[in-house]
MILODO-258040 format. One record per residue (C-alpha): residue in three letters; x, y, z. Coordinates in steps of 0.001 Angstrom, whole numbers, plus 500000, padded with zeros to 6 digits. Each point is the difference from the previous one (the first is absolute). Example, Ala and Ser with C-alpha at 12.3 -4.5 7.8 and 13.67 -1.06 7.14 Angstrom:
2
Ala512300495500507800 Ser501370503440499340 
! end
This chain:
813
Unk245583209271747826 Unk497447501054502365 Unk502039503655500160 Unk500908499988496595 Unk496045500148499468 Unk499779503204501776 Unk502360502144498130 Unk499648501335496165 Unk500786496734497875 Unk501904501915497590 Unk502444501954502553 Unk503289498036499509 Unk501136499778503835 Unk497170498160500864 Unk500671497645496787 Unk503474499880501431 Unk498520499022503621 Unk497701497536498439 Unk503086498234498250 Unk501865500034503250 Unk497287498386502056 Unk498954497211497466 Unk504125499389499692 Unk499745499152503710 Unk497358498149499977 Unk501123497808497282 Unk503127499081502357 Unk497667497985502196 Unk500312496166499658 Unk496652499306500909 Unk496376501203499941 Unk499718499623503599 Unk502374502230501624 Unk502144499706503175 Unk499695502300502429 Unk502947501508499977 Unk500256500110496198 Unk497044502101500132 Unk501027502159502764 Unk502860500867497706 Unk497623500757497019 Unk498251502691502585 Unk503406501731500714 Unk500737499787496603 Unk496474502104498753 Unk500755502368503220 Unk503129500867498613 Unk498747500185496463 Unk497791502335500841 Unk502013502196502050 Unk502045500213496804 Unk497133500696498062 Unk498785502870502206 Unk503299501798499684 Unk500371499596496240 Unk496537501162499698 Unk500613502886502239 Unk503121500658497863 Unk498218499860496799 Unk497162501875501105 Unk501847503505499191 Unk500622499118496871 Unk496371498729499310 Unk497880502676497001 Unk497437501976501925 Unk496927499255498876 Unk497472501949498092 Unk497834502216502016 Unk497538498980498532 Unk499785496610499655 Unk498770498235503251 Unk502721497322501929 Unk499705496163498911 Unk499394497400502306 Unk503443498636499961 Unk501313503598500640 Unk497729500321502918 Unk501264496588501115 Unk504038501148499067 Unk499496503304502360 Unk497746497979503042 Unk502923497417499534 Unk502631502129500583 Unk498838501529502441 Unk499284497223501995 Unk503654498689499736 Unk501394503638500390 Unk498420500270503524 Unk499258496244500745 Unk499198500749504020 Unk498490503753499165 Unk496419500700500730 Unk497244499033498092 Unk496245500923500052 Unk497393497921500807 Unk499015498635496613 Unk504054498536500012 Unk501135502935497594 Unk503506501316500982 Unk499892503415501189 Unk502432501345497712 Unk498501498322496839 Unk499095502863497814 Unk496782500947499432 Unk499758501247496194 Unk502282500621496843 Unk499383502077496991 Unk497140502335499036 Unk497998497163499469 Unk500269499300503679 Unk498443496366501322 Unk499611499581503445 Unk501754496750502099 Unk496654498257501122 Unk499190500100504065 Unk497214498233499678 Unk499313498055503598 Unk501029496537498862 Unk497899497203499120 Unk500182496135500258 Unk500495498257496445 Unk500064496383499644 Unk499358496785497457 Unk499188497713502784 Unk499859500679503828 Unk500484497926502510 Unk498489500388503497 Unk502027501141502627 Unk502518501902497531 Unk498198503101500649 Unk502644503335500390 Unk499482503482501981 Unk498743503009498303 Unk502273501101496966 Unk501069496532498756 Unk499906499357496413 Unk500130496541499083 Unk499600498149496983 Unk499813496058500408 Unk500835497582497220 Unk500984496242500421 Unk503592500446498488 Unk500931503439501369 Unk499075502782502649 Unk500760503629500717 Unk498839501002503269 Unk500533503366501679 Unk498931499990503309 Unk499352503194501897 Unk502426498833502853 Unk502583500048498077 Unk499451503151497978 Unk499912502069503184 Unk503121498570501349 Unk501733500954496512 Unk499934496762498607 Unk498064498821497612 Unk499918496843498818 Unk499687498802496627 Unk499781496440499461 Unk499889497766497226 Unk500755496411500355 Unk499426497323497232 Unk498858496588500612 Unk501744498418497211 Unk503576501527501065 Unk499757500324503379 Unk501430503191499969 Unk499299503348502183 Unk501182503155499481 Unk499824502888502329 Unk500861503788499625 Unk498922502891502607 Unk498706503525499438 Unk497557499294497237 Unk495931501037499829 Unk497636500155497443 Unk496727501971500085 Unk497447497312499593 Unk498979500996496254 Unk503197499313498789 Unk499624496420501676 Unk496398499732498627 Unk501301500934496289 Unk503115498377500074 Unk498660496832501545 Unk503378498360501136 Unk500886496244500112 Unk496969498668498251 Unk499287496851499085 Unk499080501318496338 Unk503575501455499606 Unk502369496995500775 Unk497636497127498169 Unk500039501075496602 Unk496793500188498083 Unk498284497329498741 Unk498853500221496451 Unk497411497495500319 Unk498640501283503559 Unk498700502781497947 Unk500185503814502091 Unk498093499391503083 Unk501759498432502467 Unk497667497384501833 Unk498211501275502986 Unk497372497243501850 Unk497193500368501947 Unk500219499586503706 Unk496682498146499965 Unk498459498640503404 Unk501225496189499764 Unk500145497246502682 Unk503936500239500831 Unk501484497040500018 Unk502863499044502581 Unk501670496754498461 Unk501761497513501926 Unk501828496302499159 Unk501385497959502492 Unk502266496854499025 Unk498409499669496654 Unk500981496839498371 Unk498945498390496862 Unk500518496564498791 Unk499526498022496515 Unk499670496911498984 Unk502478498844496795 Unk499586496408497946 Unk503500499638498526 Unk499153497121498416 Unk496180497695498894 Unk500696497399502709 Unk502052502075502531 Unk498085501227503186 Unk499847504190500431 Unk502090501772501776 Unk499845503311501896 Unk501474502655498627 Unk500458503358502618 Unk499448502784498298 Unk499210502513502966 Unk501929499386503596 Unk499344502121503160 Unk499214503191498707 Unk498661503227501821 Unk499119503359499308 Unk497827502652500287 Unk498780503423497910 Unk497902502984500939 Unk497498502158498010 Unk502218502735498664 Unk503498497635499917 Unk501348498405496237 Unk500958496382500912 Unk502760498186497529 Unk500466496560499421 Unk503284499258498607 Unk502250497048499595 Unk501054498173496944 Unk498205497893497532 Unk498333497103501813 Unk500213501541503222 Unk496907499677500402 Unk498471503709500027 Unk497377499342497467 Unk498013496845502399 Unk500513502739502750 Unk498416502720498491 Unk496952497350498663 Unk499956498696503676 Unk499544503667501232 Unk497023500540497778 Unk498390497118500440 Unk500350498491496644 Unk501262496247501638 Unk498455497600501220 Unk500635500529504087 Unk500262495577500109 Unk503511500264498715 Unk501634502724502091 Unk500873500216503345 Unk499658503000502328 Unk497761503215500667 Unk499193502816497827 Unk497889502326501393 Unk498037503448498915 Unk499546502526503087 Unk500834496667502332 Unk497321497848498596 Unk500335497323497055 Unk499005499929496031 Unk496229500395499317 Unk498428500350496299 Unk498715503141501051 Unk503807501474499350 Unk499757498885496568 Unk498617503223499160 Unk502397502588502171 Unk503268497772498498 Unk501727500882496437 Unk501968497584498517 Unk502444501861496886 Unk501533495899497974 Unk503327500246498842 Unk498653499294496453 Unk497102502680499064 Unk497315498325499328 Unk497580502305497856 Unk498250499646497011 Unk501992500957496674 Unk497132501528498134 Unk498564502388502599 Unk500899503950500564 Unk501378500638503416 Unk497089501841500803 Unk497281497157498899 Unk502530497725502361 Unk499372502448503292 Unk496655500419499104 Unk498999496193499846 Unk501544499727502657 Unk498860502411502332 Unk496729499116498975 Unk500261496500501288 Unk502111500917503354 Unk498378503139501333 Unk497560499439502295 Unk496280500027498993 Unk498888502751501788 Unk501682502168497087 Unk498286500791496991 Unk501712499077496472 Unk501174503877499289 Unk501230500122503619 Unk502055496499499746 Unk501083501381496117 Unk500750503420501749 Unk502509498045502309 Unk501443498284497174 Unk501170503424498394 Unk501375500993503002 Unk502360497477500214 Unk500989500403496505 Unk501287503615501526 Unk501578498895502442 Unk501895497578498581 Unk500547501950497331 Unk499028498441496920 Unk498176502702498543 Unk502032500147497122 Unk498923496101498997 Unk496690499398501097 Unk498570499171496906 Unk502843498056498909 Unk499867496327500053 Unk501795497852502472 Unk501548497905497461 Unk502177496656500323 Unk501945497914498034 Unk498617500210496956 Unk497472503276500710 Unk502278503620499909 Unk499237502097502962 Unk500767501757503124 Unk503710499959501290 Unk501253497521502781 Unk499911502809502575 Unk496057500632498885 Unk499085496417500443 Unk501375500266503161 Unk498177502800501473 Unk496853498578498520 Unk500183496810501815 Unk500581501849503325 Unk497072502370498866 Unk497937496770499904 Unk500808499178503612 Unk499877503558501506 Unk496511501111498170 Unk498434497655503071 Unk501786502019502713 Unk501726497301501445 Unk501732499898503314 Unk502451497893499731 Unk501708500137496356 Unk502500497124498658 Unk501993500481497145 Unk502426496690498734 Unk503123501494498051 Unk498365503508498496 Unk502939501150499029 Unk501518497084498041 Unk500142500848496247 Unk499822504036500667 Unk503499502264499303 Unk501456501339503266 Unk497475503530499563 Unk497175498301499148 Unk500607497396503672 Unk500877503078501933 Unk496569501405499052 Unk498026496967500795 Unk501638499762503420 Unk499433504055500677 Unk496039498927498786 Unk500049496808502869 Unk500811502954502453 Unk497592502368499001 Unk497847497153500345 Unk501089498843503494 Unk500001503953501328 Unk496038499749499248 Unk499802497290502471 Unk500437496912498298 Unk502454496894501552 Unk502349499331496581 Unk501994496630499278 Unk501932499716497061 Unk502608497212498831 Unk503151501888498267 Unk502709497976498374 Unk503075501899499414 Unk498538503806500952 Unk502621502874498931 Unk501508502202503192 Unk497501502437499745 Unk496707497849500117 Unk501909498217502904 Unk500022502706502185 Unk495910500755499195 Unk499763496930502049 Unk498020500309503358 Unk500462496646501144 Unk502226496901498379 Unk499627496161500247 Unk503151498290498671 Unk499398496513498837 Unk502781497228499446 Unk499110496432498886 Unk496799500333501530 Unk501697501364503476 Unk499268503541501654 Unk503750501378499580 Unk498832503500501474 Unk496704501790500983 Unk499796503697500792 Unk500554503530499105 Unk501395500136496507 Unk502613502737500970 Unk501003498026502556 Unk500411496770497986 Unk503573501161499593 Unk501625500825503466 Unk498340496537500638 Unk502008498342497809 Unk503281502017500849 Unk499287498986503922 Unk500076496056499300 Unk503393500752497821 Unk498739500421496214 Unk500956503465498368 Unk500303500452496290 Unk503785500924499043 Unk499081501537497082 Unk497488502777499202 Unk496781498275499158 Unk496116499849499960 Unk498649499085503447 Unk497676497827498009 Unk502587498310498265 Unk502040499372502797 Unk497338498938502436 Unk499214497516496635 Unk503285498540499840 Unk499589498773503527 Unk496747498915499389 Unk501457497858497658 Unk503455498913502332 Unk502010501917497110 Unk502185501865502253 Unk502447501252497247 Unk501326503674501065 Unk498317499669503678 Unk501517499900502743 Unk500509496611501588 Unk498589499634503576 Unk502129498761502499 Unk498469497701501605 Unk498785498382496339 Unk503463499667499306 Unk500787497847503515 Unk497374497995499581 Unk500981498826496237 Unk503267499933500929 Unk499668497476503373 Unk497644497789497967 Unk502100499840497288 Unk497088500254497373 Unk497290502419498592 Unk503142501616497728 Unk500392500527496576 Unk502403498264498630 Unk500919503019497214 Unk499868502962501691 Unk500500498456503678 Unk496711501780501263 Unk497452498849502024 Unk497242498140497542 Unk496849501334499672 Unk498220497591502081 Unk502242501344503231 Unk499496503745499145 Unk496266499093500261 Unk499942497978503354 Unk502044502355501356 Unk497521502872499247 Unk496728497909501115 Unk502354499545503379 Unk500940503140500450 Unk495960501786499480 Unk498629497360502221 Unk502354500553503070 Unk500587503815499154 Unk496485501276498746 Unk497253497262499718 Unk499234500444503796 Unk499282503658500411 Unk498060500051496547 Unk497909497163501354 Unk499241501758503125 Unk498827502974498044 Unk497391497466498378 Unk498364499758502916 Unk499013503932500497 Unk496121499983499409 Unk499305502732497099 Unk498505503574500664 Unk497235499094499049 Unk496258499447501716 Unk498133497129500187 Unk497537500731497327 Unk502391500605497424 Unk501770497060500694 Unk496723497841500054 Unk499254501653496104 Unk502537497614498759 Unk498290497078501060 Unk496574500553497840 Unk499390497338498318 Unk497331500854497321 Unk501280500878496353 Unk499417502939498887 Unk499229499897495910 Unk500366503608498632 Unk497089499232497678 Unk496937497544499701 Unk500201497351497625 Unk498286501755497163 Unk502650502680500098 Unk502508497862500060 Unk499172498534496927 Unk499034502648498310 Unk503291501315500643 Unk501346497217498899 Unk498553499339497080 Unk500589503657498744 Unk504443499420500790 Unk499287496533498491 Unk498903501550496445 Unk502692502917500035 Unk502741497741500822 Unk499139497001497355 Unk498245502162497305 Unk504180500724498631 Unk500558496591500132 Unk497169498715497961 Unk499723502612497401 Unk504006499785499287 Unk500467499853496600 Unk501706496821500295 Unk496575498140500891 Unk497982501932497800 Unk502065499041497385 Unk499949496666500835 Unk496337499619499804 Unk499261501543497217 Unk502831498850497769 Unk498624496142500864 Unk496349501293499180 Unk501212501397496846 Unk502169496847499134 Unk496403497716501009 Unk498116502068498150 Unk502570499801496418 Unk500605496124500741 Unk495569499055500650 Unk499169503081497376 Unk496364499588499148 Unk499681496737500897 Unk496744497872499064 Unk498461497459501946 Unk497898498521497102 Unk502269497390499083 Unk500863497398502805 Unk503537500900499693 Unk499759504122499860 Unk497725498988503503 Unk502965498061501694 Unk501919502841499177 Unk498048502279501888 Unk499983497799502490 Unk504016500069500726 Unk499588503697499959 Unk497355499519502806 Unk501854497720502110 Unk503534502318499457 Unk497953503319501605 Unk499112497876502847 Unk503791499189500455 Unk501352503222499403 Unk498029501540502162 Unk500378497318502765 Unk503570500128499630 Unk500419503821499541 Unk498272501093503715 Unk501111496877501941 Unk504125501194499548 Unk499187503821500123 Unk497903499112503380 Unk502810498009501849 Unk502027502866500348 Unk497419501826501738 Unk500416498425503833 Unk503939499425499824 Unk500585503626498741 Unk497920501538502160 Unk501391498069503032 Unk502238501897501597 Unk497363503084499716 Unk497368498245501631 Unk501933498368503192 Unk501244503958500506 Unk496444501132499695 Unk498632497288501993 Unk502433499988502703 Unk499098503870500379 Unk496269499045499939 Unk498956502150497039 Unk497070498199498991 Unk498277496720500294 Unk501681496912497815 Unk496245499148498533 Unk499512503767498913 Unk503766499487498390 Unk499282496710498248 Unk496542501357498270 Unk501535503260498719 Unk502623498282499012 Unk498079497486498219 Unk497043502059498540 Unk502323503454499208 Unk501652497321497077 Unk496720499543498534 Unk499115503144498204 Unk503481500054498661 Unk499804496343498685 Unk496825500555498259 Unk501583502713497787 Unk502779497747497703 Unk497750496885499669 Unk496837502509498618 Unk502824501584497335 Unk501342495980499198 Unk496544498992499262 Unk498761503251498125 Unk503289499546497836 Unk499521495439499879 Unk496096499994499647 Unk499735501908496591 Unk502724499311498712 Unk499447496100500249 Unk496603500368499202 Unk497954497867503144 Unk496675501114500120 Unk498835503619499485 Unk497187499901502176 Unk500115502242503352 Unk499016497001502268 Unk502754497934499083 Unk502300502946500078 Unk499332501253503801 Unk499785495861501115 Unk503380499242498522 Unk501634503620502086 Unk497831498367502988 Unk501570496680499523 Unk503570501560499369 Unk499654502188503207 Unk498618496586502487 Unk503431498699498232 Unk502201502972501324 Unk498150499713503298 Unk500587496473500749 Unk503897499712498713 Unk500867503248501396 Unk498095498163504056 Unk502820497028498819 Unk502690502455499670 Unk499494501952503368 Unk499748496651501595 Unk503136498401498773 Unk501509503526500968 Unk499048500019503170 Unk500444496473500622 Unk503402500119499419 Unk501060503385500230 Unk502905498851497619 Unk500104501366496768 Unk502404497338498597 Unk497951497204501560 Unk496696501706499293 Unk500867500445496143 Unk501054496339499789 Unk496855498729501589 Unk498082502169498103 Unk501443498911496688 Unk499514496211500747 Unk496406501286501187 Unk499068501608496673 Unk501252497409497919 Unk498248497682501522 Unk496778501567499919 Unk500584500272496308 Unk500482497037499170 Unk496751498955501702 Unk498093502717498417 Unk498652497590497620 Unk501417501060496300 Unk503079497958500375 Unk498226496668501086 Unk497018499110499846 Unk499573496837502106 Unk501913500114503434 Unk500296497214502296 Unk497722499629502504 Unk502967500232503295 Unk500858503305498636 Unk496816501410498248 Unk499262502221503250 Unk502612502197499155 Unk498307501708497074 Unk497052501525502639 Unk502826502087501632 Unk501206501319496807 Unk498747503259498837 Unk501056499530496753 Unk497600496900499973 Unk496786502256500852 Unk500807503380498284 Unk500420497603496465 Unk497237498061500690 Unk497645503066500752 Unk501582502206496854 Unk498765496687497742 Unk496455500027501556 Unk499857503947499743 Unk500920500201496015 Unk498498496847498885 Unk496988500232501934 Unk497566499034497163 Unk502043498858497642 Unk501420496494500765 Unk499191497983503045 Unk503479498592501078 Unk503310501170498657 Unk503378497776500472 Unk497683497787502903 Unk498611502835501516 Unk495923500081500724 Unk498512503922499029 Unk498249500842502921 Unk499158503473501879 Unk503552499728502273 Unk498717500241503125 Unk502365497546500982 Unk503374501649499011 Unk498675502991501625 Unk499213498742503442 Unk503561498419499641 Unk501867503451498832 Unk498142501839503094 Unk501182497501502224 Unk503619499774498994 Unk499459504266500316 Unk499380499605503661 Unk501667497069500928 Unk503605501143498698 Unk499551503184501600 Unk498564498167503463 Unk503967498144499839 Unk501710502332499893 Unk498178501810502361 Unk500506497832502590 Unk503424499352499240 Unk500948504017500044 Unk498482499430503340 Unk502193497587501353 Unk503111501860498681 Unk502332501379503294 Unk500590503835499832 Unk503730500596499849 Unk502000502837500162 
! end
């Protein structure tokens, strides 16, 4: 392929040559190659293109002249340097690595070869690559053409162009290029062979090598342990979920986690970061040789597996929110919102960043969007040390490959990058820096992922069949050893003890494929791995010491952070209470109060009962109404406010009061239109002081069953068990409110002062019969201090519960 590129796409020998090479190729039985299956593939292009190079030469006198007028084309300039190169592969060539007998013009039109002195091209050097004078080189992860001066004077140039996913290397001598055809051409980019992705918009991501703390990572004999209650009266037992496992990455490397489900790469990854409790596992993780300190909080990223985002917000209200929250304080708002746009470019989501994020129910961005957005709301802080849990899973095979390519971009900037990957195709495998393979909560193989592999080959496991490293190295993960080759020794040992067979296929069970490859790291790799453990990082001492800061750093004061929060509060929730579902609600029951109580006059005894029922029904409906809509508010928002608080974005008092006060202006808005609509229409009294105290009442009602709702919610955290409580709660508190019966027994009277039905009826009497009776249904007239005081308490004493209990709940991941 990689000389195919170089030669006019439309001349049919070189479609011919193409064909020939990909036919070999194909004949290979495996992505990774022997070596003397590819030694044949090189004799097999050297022979190609000595046949090429004849017919060419052949063809060449039947070839049109051209126009003398009409300057050459690139691919004729590369046909005629080409040929001439193979014609006199050992012949002289100048300095720039131009044969000697390359022509120098055609036509009228006559262009010039270029002699330019050469120059150094490259996507990403690495020190200590550097060539002599006259090298052109341009560097990409997945291919590389280098000419090195060397070489060209000896009359042989080299052109190289090996791919990572294949393997593969193909060699052919007597070839140069002037550096602008390198420069426009650009060979072997990473652009060309992943195909674009639609969603990623043009620009391909480019990040910010910004000064960061790197962060050397290090895990020795990690183990985790839980404790499982199969049964009410059984005692616990231990469950192992980590065992033994070790490892290390390096700013700049891509570590993967793989293994099958339940392997136990998820607890890993949330041990690495920090987000478990340390009493439970067993072992040492360490940051530039020195342990876990809240000051890393804000240098770590954590990407979920789920993204957790709000539905109703744009992508670029998301970043902005929160880059506002994480970014340190010395920034000013446009420089933190400034930051924010920035990584909308990079990640490229240009194209959406006024489109919602959607969910279940909400249209919005694509899967692939979502995903960038959530690592966009880890890498907005800079971090140093970035963990990602399964970002691929739920993305097609183009959009995975770009997420990966983004992870390295990321890591080339500086950054140490974990990720979990499930089943990763064979070209995100090989974008691997670094692999941990995980089996039944066992290290199965730690090291270079291109080595993972010749690894498994040396200890007697090859596939037979040509397959995905990933899925192979899977399959043993999992003791499925179905077209892999059987080791040896695995098959002495099952057959002396007799046992560890299956009895269908007369393989060794799973459980044996798995010992055996726990045995066989331990004695064969385990050792040496451990050793290099022990190497102190290249780093001083007062970088490693900036880990172990212990003050938290808030990236703004607790005003901000509720202001901030407050403002996300009312543009997330103001969808969800002006749907036209609730609106319709509310003012189809006014309507329906207002036909059934038309008018109705409180002059006769029985017009005044009347009233009276429609009195003590608004002080139901609109205790009933907030308390259901407010127990949603803790158990939706949970899994949102353990990521944010595990991350330290903000203070959980600053949370709970924006969260509690941003409700208010929207719940004022449907009870003013219900009583506009109910209050004419059933004709209480048209007097502006009545009017305003019965909205005052209405709202102390919303208040104090909305402080029962949060607290139920956050009690319980449950929305099954919360809604049944609550139900049981409401009706209760009903049924006490004093229209239903009159005289309660004395053992259970105390129950009517904690309902807020009780209070809001009892203060709607006083306030519209004020002067005109002096008890109604048992009730004294008086000025409702009382049912006040009450109301304000139950408004700060729901609120204090579940407060408190928010406050006791553990941060998970």
């Amino acid at each position: 392929c990689s000389i195919y590129y170089y030669i006019h796409e439309n001349c049919q020998v070189a479609i011919e040559l193409k064909g020939i090479i990909l036919q070999k190729v194909s004949q290979v039985s495996s992505l990774y190659i022997a070596s003397s299956v590819k030694t044949n593939i090189f004799q097999t292009v050297e022979t190609l293109l000595l046949s090429f190079s004849f017919r060419k030469a052949n063809m060449s006198t039947e070839k049109p002249p051209l126009a003398s007028g009409l300057a050459r084309t690139r691919s004729e300039q590369l046909y005629e340097t080409l040929a001439a190169a193979i014609k006199s592969p050992f012949g002289s060539m100048d300095a720039n690595g131009v044969p000697a007998t390359a022509p120098a013009s055609i036509g009228g039109g006559r262009e010039t070869l270029s002699r330019k002195p050469s120059r150094r091209l490259m996507m990403s050097a690495s020190p200590g690559r550097s060539g002599g004078a006259g090298t052109h080189i341009r560097k990409s992860r997945s291919a590389q053409l280098k000419l090195e001066l060397e070489e060209v004077s000896s009359g042989a140039a080299l052109s190289r162009a090996s791919s990572a996913s294949l393997g593969l290397s193909f060699s052919f001598t007597g070839f140069a290029m002037p550096p602008e055809e390198i420069s426009d051409s650009k060979p072997f980019s990473d652009d060309e062979m992943i195909p674009e992705d639609n969603e990623a918009g043009n620009k391909k991501p480019r990040f910010q090598a910004e000064p960061t703390l790197p962060i050397f990572l290090k895990f020795k004999e990690v183990t985790y342990k839980v404790s499982i209650r199969k049964l009410m009266t059984s005692a616990p037992v231990d469950k192992e979920i980590l065992s033994g496992i070790n490892g290390s990455v390096s700013p700049g490397e891509v570590l993967a986690l793989m293994g099958p489900s339940g392997s136990g790469k998820t607890t890993l990854l949330s041990l690495l970061g920090g987000r478990i409790s340390q009493s439970a596992s067993g072992g040492s993780v360490t940051y530039n040789d020195k342990p876990y300190s809240k000051y890393l909080k804000s240098k770590i990223g954590f990407v979920t597996q789920d993204d957790v985002l709000f539905p109703h917000l744009t992508v670029k209200e998301t970043l902005t929110y929160a880059a506002r929250l994480r970014l340190p304080k010395t920034l000013t708002r446009e420089q933190k919102e400034q930051r924010a746009i920035e990584v909308i470019q990079e990640l490229g989501l240009e194209r959406c960043q006024d489109t919602m994020i959607g969910g279940a129910f909400v249209r919005g961005v694509s899967g692939g969007e979502r995903k960038r957005v959530s690592i966009g709301n880890e890498i907005i802080i800079n971090p140093s040390l970035l963990l990602l849990d399964e970002p691929t899973s739920g993305l097609d095979s183009t959009t995975a490959l770009r997420t990966i390519q983004m992870l390295h971009d990321i890591a080339e900037a500086g950054k140490t990058v974990i990720t979990t990957i499930h089943q990763p195709s064979s070209r995100l495998f090989h974008r691997f820096d670094k692999l941990i393979l995980l089996g039944r909560g066992n290290l199965l193989y730690f090291g270079k992922s291109s080595e993972a592999l010749v690894y498994f080959s040396s200890i007697g496991c090859s596939p037979l069949i040509t397959m995905n490293p990933a899925e192979f190295l899977l399959d043993l993960a999992n003791g499925n050893i179905n077209d892999i080759s059987v080791p040896s020794e695995l098959e002495d040992r099952v057959q002396v003890g007799n046992s560890g067979r299956e009895p269908q296929t007369g393989k060794p069970s799973p459980a044996a494929v798995h010992e055996y490859l726990v045995e066989a790291y331990e004695t064969r790799v385990a050792e040496q791995e451990k050793k290099k453990l022990s190497d102190p990082v290249p780093l001083d001492e007062e970088a490693k010491a900036k880990v172990l800061r212990l003050k938290r750093q808030w990236g703004a004061s607790w005003w901000e952070q509720y202001c901030i929060l407050f403002s996300r509060g009312l543009k997330e929730r103001r969808h969800e209470y002006f749907s036209w579902l609730r609106v319709t609600q509310v003012l189809s029951t006014a309507v329906i109060l207002g036909l059934l109580w038309w008018q109705s006059d409180i002059r006769t005894p029985r017009g005044l009962q009347d009233q009276a029922g429609l009195l003590f029904f608004i002080a139901v409906f609109w205790g009933f109404f907030p308390v259901f809509t407010a127990i949603f508010a803790f158990p939706q928002e949970r899994a949102m406010l353990n990521k944010e608080r595990a991350a330290d974005m903000y203070r959980l008092s600053a949370y709970f009061l924006a969260r509690t006060t941003s409700d208010l202006p929207l719940d004022f808005i449907l009870p003013s239109l219900f009583l506009l609509v109910v209050y004419f229409m059933t004709g209480l009294r048209l007097s502006p002081y009545p009017f305003f105290l019965s909205m005052l009442t209405v709202f102390l009602c919303i208040i104090a069953s909305q402080g029962l709702g949060l607290a139920i919610g956050a009690i319980l955290m449950d929305l099954k068990k919360a809604t049944t409580l609550a139900s049981v709660t409401v009706m209760t508190f009903m049924l006490a409110g004093g229209f239903f019966v009159k005289k309660v027994p004395v053992f259970i009277s105390w129950i009517r002062y904690l309902s807020f039905n009780y209070h809001t009826y009892k203060l709607l009497l006083k306030v519209q019969y004020k002067d005109f009776a002096q008890s109604i249904n048992g009730m004294r007239i008086d000025n409702g201090l009382t049912e006040v005081v009450a109301l304000v308490a139950m408004i700060f004493g729901y609120r204090l519960l579940a407060y408190l209990s928010l406050r006791q709940m553990k941060i998970t991941t």
